[in-house]
C-alpha positions in Angstrom: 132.6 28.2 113.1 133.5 26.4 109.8 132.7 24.7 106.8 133.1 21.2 106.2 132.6 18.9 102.6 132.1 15.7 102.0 131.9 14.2 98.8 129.6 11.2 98.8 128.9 10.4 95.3 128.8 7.2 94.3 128.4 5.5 97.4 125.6 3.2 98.1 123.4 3.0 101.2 123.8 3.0 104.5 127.6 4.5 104.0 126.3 8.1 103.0 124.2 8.0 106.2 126.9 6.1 108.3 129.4 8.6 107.0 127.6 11.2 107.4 127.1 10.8 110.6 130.9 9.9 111.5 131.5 13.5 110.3 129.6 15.2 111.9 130.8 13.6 115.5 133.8 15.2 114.6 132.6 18.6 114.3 132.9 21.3 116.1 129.0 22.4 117.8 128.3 25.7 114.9 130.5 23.5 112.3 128.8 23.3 109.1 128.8 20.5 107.1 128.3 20.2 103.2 127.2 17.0 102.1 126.8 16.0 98.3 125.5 12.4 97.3 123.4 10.3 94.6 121.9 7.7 96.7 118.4 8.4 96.6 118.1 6.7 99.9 119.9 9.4 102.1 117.1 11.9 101.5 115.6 9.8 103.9 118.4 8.3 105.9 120.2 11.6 106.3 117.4 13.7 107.4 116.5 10.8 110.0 120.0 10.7 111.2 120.0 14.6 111.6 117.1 14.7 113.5 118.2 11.8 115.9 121.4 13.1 116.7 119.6 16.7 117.3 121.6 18.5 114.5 119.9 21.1 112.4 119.7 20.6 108.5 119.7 24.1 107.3 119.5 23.5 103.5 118.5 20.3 101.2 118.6 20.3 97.4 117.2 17.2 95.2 119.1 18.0 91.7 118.5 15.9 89.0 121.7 14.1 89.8 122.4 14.9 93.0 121.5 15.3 96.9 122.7 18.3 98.8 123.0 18.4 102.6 123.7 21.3 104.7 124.2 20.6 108.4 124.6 22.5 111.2 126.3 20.9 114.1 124.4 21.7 117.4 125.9 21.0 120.8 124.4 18.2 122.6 121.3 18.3 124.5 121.7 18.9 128.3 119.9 15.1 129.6 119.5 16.8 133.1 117.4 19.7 131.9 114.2 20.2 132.0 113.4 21.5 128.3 
């Protein structure tokens, strides 16, 4: 397990969803990764993208001016079971 950052500030949506979720493919499954970004968008596009991809977000902060992500990387869901 490790930690990860990514420094979105700045950036404009879709990238802090789109690179988000780039990241996050390249993650190890209990990787955590610390996402920090001022489009007011990705509090809903990031938490959309988290939730399709079946991660887990384990901490979001709404600063005044700021977003803060922190992901957990989960391993992919087994198609073939029956949970």
């Amino acid at each position: 397990m490790s930690d990860h950052h990514l420094d979105l500030k700045g950036l404009k949506c879709p990238l802090p969803a789109l690179r988000t979720g780039k990241a996050l493919s390249s993650l190890a499954p209990g990787d955590v990764l610390h996402v920090t970004c001022t489009d007011g968008m990705a509090a809903i596009d990031i938490p959309h993208l988290i939730q399709q991809r079946g991660d887990r977000l384990l901490e979001y902060e709404a600063a005044k001016d700021h977003l803060y992500f922190m992901i957990e990387r989960l391993p992919p869901k087994d198609m073939n079971s029956e949970n």
